[in-house]
C-alpha positions in Angstrom: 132.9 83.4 -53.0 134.8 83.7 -56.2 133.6 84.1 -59.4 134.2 80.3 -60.7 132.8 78.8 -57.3 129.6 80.9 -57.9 129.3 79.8 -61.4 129.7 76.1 -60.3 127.2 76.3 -57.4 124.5 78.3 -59.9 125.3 74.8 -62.4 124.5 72.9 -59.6 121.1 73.6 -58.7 120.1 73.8 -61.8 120.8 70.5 -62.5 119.9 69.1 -59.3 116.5 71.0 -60.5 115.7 69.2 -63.9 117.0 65.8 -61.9 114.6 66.3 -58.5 111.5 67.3 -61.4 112.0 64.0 -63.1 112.5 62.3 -60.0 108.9 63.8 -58.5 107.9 62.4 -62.6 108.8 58.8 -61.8 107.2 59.1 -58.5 104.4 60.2 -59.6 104.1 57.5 -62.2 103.9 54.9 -59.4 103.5 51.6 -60.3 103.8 52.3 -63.8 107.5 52.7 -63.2 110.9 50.3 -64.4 112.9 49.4 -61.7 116.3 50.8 -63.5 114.4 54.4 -63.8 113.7 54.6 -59.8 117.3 53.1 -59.3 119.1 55.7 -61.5 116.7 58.5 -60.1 117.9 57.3 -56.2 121.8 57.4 -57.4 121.1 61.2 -58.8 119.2 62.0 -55.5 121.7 60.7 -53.1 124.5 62.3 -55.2 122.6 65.7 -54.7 122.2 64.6 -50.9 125.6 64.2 -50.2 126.7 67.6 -52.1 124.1 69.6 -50.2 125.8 67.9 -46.8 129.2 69.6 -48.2 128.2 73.0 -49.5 129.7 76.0 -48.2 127.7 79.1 -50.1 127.8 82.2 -48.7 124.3 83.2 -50.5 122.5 80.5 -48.7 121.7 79.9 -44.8 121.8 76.7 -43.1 118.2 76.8 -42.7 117.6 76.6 -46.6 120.4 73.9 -47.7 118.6 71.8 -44.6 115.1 72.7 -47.0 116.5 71.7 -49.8 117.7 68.4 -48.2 114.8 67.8 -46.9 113.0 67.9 -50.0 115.3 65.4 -51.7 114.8 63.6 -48.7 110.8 63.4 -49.0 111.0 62.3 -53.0 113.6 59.4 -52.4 111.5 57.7 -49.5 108.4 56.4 -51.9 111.1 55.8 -54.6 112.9 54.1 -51.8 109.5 52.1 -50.9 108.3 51.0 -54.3 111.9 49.9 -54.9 112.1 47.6 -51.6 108.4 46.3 -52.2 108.2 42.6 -53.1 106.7 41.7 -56.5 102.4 41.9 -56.3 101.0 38.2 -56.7 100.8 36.0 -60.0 96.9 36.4 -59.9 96.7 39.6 -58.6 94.3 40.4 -61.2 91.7 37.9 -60.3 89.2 37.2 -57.2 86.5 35.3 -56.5 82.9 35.4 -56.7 80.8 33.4 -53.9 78.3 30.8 -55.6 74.9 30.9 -54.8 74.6 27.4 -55.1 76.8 24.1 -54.9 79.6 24.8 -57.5 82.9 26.4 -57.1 83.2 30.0 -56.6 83.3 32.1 -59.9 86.8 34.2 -60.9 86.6 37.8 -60.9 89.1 38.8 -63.7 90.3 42.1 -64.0 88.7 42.5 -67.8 90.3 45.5 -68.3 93.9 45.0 -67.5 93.8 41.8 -69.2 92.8 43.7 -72.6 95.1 46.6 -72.1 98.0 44.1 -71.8 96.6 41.9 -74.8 96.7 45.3 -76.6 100.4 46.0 -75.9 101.3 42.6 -77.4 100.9 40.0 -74.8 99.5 36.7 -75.8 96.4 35.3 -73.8 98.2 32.6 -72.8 100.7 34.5 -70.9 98.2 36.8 -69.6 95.9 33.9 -68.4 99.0 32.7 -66.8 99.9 35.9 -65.1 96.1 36.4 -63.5 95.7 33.2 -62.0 93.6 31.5 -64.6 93.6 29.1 -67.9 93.1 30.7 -71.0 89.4 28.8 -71.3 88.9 30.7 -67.9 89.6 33.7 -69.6 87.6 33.3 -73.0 84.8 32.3 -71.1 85.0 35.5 -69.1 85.5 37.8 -72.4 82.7 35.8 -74.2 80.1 36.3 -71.2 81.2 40.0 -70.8 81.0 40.3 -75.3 84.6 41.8 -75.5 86.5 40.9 -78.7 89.8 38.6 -78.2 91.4 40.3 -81.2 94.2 42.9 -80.5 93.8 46.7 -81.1 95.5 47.8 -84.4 99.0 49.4 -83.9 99.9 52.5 -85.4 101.3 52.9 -88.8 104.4 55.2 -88.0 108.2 54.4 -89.3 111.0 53.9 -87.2 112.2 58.0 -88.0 108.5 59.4 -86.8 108.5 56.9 -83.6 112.4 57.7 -82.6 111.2 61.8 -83.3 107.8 61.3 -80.9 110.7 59.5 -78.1 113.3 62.0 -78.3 110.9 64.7 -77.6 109.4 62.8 -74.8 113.2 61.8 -73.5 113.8 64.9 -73.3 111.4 66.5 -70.7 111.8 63.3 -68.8 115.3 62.1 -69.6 114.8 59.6 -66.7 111.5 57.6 -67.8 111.8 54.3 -68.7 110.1 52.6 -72.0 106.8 51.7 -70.1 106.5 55.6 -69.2 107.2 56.6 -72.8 104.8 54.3 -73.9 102.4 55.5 -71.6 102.7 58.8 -73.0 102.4 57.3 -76.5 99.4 55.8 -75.8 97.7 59.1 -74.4 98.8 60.9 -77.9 96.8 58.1 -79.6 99.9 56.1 -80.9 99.4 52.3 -79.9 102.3 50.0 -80.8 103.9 46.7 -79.2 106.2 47.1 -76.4 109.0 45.4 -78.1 109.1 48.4 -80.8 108.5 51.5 -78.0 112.3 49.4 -76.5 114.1 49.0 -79.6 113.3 52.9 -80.1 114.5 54.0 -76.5 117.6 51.8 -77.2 117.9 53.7 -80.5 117.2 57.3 -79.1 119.5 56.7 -76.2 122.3 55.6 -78.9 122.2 58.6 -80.5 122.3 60.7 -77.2 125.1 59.3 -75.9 127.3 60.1 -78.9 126.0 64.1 -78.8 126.4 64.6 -75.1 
């Protein structure tokens, strides 16, 4: 194998390494996922796929390309999956309570979720909406468990600090989506509205294009 064909093969793998690791990243980020990150990481799998189908490298056996296909094989099925699942129900945060006596049975609202997605700047009518139930429902639930309606104060960072925190993030994990970033934000104790973690990623993604 000459020089230049070696030197193409070693470029290769290794980016068919960083692109399998931040493919195995999404997946395990399951269902906290956008639907264009598992899309883009699928095109990038299948494009490895059908090189590794084609390659003719004297260094490696049949046995190991048919490995290494196999493994790219095993990270795109759940991708695959999560991406063919149908959307989970509009009140899939709520059940039901049997009554002991005559009235109706009592909602079980998911407390939690519905204050983690208040926090990330949803309204309580929208999230009422989404679980199933009116917002009185959903007061009445808050009130009788003594949570607080009021929204978690967002960080004070600027625009410069936030798109520094998101190109660091970016990348190690140049295939995660806003809700993954945000995740990750959250976790470094940096809490801000959705809408602001996007207008970064837009902004950071801007600026990569032009330097790449």
């Amino acid at each position: 194998m000459s020089t230049n064909n070696e030197d193409s093969t070693n470029a290769f793998f290794l980016h068919a390494d960083r692109i399998v690791r931040d493919a195995q990243f999404i997946e395990d980020s399951i269902p906290n996922v956008e639907i264009f990150s598992v899309e883009r990481a699928l095109r990038q799998l299948h494009a490895i796929h059908l090189v590794l189908l084609n390659l003719d490298d004297d260094w490696l056996d049949s046995t190991e390309i048919d490995g290494l296909i196999q493994k790219v094989i095993d990270i795109s099925q759940p991708l695959q999956a999560f991406l063919d699942s149908p959307p989970p129900p509009r009140n899939i945060g709520t059940s039901t309570i049997p009554s002991t006596g005559r009235g109706r049975p009592r909602y079980n609202v998911d407390l939690d979720e519905a204050l983690r997605l208040h926090d990330l700047g949803n309204s309580w009518e929208s999230i009422s909406e989404a679980m199933g139930v009116t917002r009185k429902t959903m007061y009445l639930h808050l009130g009788r468990a003594e949570l607080s309606t009021a929204r978690k104060h967002f960080t004070i960072i600027t625009d410069d600090e936030l798109d520094e925190r998101v190109s660091t993030i970016s990348l190690d994990h140049p295939f995660a989506g806003s809700a993954i970033i945000m995740g990750h934000l959250e976790a470094n104790g940096v809490h801000l509205p959705s809408e602001r973690v996007q207008e970064s990623v837009r902004r950071v993604d801007a600026l990569g294009v032009l330097v790449r």
